[in-house]
C-alpha positions as CSV (number, residue, x, y, z in Angstrom):
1,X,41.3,14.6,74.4
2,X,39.1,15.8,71.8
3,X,42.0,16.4,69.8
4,X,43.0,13.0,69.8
5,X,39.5,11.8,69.3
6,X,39.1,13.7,65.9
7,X,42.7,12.9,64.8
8,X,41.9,8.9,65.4
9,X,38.6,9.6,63.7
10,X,40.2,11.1,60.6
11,X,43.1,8.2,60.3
12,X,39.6,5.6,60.6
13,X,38.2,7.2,57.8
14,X,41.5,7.4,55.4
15,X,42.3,3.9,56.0
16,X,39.0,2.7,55.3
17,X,38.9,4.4,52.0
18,X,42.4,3.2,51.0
19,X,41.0,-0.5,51.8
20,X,38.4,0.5,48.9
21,X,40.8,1.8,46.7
22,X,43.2,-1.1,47.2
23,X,40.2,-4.0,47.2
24,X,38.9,-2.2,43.8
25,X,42.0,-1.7,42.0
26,X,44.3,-4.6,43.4
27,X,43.5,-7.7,42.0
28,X,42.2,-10.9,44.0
29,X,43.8,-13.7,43.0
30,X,42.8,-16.6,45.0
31,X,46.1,-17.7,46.1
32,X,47.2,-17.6,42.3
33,X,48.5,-16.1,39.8
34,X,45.9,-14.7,37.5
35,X,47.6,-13.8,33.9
36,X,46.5,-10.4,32.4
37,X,43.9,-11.2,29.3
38,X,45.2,-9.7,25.9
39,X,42.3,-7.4,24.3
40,X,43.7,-8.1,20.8
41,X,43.9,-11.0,18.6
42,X,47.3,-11.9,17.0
43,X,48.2,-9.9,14.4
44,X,49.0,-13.1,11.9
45,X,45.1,-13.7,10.9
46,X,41.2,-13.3,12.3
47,X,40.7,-16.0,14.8
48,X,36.9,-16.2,15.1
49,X,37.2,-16.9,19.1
50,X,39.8,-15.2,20.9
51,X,41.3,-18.9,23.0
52,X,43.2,-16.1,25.4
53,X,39.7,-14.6,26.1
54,X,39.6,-16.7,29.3
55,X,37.4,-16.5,32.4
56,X,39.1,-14.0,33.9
57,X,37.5,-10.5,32.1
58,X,39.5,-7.7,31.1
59,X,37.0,-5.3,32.9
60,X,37.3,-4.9,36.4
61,X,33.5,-6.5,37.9
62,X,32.8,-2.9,38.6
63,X,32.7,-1.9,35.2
64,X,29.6,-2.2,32.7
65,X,27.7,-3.5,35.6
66,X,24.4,-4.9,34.2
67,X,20.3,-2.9,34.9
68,X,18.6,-5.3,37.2
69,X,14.9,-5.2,37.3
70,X,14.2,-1.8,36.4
71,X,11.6,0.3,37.6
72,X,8.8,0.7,34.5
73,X,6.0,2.8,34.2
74,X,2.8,2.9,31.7
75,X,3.5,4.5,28.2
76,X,1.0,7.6,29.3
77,X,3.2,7.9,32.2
78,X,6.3,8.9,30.5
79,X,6.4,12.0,29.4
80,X,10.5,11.8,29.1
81,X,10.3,9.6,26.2
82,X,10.3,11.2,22.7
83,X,8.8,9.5,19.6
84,X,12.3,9.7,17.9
85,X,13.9,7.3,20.5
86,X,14.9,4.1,19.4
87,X,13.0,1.4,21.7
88,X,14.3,-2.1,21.8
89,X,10.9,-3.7,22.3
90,X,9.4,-7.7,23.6
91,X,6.0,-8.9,24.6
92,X,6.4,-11.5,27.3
93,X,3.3,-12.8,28.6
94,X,1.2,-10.5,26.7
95,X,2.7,-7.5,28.3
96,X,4.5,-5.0,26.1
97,X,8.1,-3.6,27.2
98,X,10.0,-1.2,25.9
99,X,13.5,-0.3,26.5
100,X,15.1,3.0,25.2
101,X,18.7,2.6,23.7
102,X,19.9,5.9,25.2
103,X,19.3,3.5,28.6
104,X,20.9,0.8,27.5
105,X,24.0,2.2,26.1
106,X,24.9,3.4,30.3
107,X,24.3,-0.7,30.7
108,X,24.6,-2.6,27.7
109,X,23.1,-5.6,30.5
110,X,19.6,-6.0,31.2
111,X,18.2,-8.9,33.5
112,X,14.8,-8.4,33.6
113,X,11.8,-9.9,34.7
114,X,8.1,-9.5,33.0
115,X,5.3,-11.7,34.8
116,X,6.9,-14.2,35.7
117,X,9.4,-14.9,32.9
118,X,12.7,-13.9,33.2
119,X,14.3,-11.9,30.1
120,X,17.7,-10.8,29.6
121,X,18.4,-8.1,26.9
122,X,22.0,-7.3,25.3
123,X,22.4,-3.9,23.4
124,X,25.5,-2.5,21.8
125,X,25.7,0.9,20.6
126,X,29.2,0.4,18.3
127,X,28.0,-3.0,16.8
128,X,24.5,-2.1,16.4
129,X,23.4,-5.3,18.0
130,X,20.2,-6.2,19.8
131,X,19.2,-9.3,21.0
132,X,16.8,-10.8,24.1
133,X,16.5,-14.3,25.5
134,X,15.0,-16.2,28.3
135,X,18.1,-17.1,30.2
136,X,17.1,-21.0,31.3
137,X,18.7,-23.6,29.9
138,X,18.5,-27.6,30.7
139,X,22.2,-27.8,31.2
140,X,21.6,-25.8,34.1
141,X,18.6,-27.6,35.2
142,X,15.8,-24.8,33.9
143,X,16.9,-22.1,36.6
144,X,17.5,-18.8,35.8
145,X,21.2,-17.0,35.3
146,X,22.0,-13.3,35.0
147,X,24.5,-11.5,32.8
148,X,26.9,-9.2,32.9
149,X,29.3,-8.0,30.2
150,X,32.5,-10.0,30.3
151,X,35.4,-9.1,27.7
152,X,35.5,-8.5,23.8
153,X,35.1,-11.1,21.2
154,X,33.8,-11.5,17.2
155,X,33.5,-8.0,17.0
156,X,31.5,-7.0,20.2
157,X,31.4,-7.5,23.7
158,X,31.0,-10.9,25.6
159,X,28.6,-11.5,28.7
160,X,29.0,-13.9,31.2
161,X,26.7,-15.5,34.0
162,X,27.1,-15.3,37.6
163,X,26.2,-18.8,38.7
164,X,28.5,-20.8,36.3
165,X,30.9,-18.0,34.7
166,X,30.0,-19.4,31.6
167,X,30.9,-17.1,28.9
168,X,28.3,-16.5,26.3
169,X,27.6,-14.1,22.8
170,X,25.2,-11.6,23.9
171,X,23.3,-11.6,20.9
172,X,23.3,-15.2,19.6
173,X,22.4,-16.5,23.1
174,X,25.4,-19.3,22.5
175,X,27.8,-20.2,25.3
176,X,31.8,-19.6,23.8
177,X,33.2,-21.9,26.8
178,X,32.8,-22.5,30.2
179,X,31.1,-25.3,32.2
180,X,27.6,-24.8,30.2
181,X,29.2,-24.9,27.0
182,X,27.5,-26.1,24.4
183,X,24.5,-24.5,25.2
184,X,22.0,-22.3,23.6
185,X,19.3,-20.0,24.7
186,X,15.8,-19.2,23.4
187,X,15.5,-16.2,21.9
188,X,12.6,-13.9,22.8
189,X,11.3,-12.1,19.4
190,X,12.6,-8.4,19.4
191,X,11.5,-5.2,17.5
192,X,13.8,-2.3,17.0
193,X,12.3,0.5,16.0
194,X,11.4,4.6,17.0
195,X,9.5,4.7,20.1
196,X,6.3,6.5,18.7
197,X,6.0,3.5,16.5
198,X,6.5,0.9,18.9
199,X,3.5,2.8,20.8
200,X,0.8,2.7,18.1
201,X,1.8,-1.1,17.7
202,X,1.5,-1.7,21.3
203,X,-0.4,1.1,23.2
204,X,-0.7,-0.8,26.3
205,X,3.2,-1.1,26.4
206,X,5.4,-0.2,29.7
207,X,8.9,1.7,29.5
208,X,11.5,1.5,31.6
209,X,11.5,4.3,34.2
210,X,14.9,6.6,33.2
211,X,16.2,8.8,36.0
212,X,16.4,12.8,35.6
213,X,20.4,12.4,35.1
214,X,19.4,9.7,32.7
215,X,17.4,12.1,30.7
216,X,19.9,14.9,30.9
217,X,22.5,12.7,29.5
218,X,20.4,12.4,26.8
219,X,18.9,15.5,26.1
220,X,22.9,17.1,26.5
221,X,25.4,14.1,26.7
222,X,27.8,13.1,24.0
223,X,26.4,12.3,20.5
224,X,23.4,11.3,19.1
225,X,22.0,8.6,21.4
226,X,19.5,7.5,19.1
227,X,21.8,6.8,16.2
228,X,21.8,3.1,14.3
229,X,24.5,2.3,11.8
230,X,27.5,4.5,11.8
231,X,31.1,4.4,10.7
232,X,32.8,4.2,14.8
233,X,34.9,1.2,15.1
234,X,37.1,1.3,18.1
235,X,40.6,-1.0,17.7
236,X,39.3,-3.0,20.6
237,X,36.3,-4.3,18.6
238,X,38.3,-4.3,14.8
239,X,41.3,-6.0,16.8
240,X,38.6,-9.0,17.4
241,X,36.7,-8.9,14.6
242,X,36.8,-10.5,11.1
243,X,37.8,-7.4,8.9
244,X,38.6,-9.2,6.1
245,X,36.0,-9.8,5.0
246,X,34.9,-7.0,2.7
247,X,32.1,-8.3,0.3
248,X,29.7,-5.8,2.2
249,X,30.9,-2.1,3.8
250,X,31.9,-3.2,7.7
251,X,29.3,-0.9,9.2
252,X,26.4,-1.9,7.0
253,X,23.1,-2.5,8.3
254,X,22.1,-6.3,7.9
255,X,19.2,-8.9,9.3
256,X,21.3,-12.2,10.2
257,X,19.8,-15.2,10.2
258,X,20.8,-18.7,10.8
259,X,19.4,-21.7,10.5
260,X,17.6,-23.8,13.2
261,X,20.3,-26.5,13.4
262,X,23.0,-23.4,14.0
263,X,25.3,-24.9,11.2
264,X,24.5,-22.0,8.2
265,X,23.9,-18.8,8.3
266,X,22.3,-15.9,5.6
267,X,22.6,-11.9,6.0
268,X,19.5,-9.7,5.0
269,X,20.7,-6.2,4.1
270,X,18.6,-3.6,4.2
271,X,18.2,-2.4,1.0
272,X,17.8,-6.1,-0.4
273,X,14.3,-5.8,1.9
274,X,13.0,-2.5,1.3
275,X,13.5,-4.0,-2.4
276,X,11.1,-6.6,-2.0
277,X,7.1,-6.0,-1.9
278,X,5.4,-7.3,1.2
279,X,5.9,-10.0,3.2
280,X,8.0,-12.4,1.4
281,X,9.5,-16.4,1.4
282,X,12.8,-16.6,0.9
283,X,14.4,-20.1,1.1
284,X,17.5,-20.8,2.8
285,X,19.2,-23.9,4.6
286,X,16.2,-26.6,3.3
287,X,14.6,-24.2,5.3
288,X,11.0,-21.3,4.6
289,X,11.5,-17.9,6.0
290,X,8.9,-15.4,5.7
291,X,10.4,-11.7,5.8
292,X,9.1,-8.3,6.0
293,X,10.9,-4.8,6.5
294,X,8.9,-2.6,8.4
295,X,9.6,1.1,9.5
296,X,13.4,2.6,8.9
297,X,15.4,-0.9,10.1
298,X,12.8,-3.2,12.2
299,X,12.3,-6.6,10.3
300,X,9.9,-9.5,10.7
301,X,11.3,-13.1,10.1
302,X,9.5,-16.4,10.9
303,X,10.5,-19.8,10.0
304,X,8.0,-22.2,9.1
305,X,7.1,-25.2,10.3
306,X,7.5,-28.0,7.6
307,X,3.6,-28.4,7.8
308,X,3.7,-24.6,7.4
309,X,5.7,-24.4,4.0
310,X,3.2,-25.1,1.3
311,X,0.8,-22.3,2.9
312,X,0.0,-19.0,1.0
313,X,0.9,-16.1,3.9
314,X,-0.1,-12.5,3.1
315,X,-0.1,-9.1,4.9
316,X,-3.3,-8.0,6.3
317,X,-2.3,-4.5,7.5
318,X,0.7,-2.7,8.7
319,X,-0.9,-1.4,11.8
320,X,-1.7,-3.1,13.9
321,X,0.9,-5.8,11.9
322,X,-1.1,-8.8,11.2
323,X,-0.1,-11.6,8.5
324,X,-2.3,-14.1,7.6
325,X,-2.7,-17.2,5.5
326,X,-6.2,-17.4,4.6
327,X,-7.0,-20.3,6.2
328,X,-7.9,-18.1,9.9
329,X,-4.8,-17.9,11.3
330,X,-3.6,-14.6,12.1
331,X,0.0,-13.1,13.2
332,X,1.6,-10.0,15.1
333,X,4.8,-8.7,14.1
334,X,6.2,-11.0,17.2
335,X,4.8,-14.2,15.1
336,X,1.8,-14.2,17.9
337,X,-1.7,-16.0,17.2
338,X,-4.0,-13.3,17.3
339,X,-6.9,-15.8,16.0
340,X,-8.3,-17.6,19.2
341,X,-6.8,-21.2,19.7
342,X,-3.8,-20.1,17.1
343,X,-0.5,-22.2,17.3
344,X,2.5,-18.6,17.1
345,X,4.7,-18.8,14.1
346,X,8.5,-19.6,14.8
347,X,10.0,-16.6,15.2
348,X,13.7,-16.8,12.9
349,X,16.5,-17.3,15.0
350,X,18.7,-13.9,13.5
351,X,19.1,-10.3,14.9
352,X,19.7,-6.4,13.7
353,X,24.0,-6.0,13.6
354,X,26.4,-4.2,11.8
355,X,28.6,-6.7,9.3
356,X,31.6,-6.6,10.5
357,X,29.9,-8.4,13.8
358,X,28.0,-10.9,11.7
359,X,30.3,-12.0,9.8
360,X,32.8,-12.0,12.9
361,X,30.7,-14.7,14.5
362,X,29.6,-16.2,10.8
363,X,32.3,-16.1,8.6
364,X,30.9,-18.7,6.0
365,X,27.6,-16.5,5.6
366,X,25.7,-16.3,2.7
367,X,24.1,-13.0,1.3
368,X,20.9,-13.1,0.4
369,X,20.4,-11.6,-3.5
């Protein structure tokens, strides 16, 4: 009897697990035939969005799943964090974050919450891309979505929400199609830089809270997990990306910028900044920008208000960062009125990428010289 009991028991447990294996790897189709989503574009010419990118991802929903709400802890309580790591790094609310790319590469995904203002982060490894935003928009009455990577497109990965399975670029905040589309995000300013730096700008900052396998997999895992710029491309990303277009090297390291209407866009590379002395204006679009490098690759870009664009801004110190414009107003890196009563600078609607994934997204884009 026993016998029988154990033998049942065992046949329980192996069809239980081949329901798993069978729910996981079989696809649900709703009644309907679902076609299988190509991962490259036509070989004839670059198609700046991918039409048979549809709704339905190429990843299975267990795949790249997204870091919700992680656990953070105060920068003197994390001892795992070397200054060498590159930080991806907000203030929301007045409370620093950091979050350390050898984290996000093991998510790409973060929805996030900081007071009481939701934040979602993107962060690609390959592409170089980092980008935040507060993921409200009217079409969707002001509530909040979260995000999950969705498929490959314009040279990077795609992201998608769960309430509408609209599909949007993670690092232009944009919707590509779907039943928000045309919408747009506001972006929440972002500094990319080594974490020892991003402490002595913000000592009161929190980190996110990395597991001991997390920090094995970066003390010993594959590669350089604090590297920025490099010469990987995988087919996956090239097949979707505009390669043609060679006026800069693919993989170099540009600030993109576009302007506030979304209609033009500029690129920033690196060198051009470390070229120029200070905090600078640069006029793009009918539109004032005021630019600084700062560190290896972090840049500061504002745009100015029209009432802003006759005003004389200069650096007061590196750190803390604080721009002014002799008239009492006074600015964090972040574009943050320190000065009581201060109205913040408009932070420029751009991000830290690669090139090739720019000019994937923006293939009419200027280069700034």
């Amino acid at each position: 009897m026993s016998v029988n009991k154990t033998l049942i028991g065992v046949a329980l447990v192996a069809l239980f697990w081949v329901g798993v294996l069978v729910g996981v790897f079989w696809p649900s189709t709703g009644g309907e035939e679902v076609a299988p989503v190509a991962l490259e574009a036509p070989d004839s010419e670059y198609q700046p969005w991918d039409e048979t990118l549809a709704l339905t991802s190429p990843f299975p929903r267990f795949i790249f799943l997204p870091l919700n709400n992680p656990a953070v802890v105060p920068a003197d309580m994390a001892p795992f964090m070397k200054d060498e790591d590159i930080v991806a790094g907000v203030v929301v609310e007045g409370q620093a974050r950091a979050y350390p790319q050898w984290v996000l590469v093991a998510y790409h995904v973060v929805n996030d919450t900081i007071g009481n203002s939701p934040v979602l982060l993107a962060h690609c490894e390959i592409c170089s891309g980092t980008s935040s935003f507060t993921p409200m928009v009217d079409a969707f009455e002001g509530r909040t979505m979260s995000f999950q990577i969705h498929g490959i497109a314009k040279g990077t990965f795609s992201v998608y929400d769960y309430q509408t399975q609209t599909v949007w670029s993670p690092f232009t905040g944009r919707t590509m199609e779907g039943a928000l589309h045309p919408s747009r995000m506001d972006r929440i300013p972002l500094i990319v830089e080594p974490w020892g730096n991003w402490k002595k700008r913000f000592p009161e900052t929190e980190v996110l809270l990395a597991s001991r396998r997390m920090i094995e997999v970066r003390d010993h895992g594959r590669g350089d997990p604090n590297t920025i710029g490099h010469d990987f491309l995988p087919d996956g990303f090239a097949n979707v990306a505009n390669m043609d277009d060679t006026r800069l090297n693919p993989n170099e390291l540009i600030f993109g910028v576009t302007n506030i209407a979304g209609t033009q866009s500029i690129v920033f590379t690196l060198e051009y900044l470390k070229q120029q002395e200070g905090l600078f204006k640069y006029r793009f679009a009918d539109e004032d920008y005021l630019l600084k490098r700062i560190g290896d690759f972090a840049v500061v870009a504002y745009r100015l208000r029209k009432s802003e664009e006759e005003k004389e801004f200069h650096l007061i110190s590196e750190v803390p960062f604080r721009v002014g414009d002799g008239q009492g107003g006074v600015w964090d890196e972040l574009g943050h009125a320190v000065n009581e009563g201060g109205e913040d600078l408009l932070v420029a609607d751009g991000y830290f990428t690669e090139w090739y994934e720019w000019v994937s997204g923006w293939p009419e884009s200027q280069i700034a010289d």
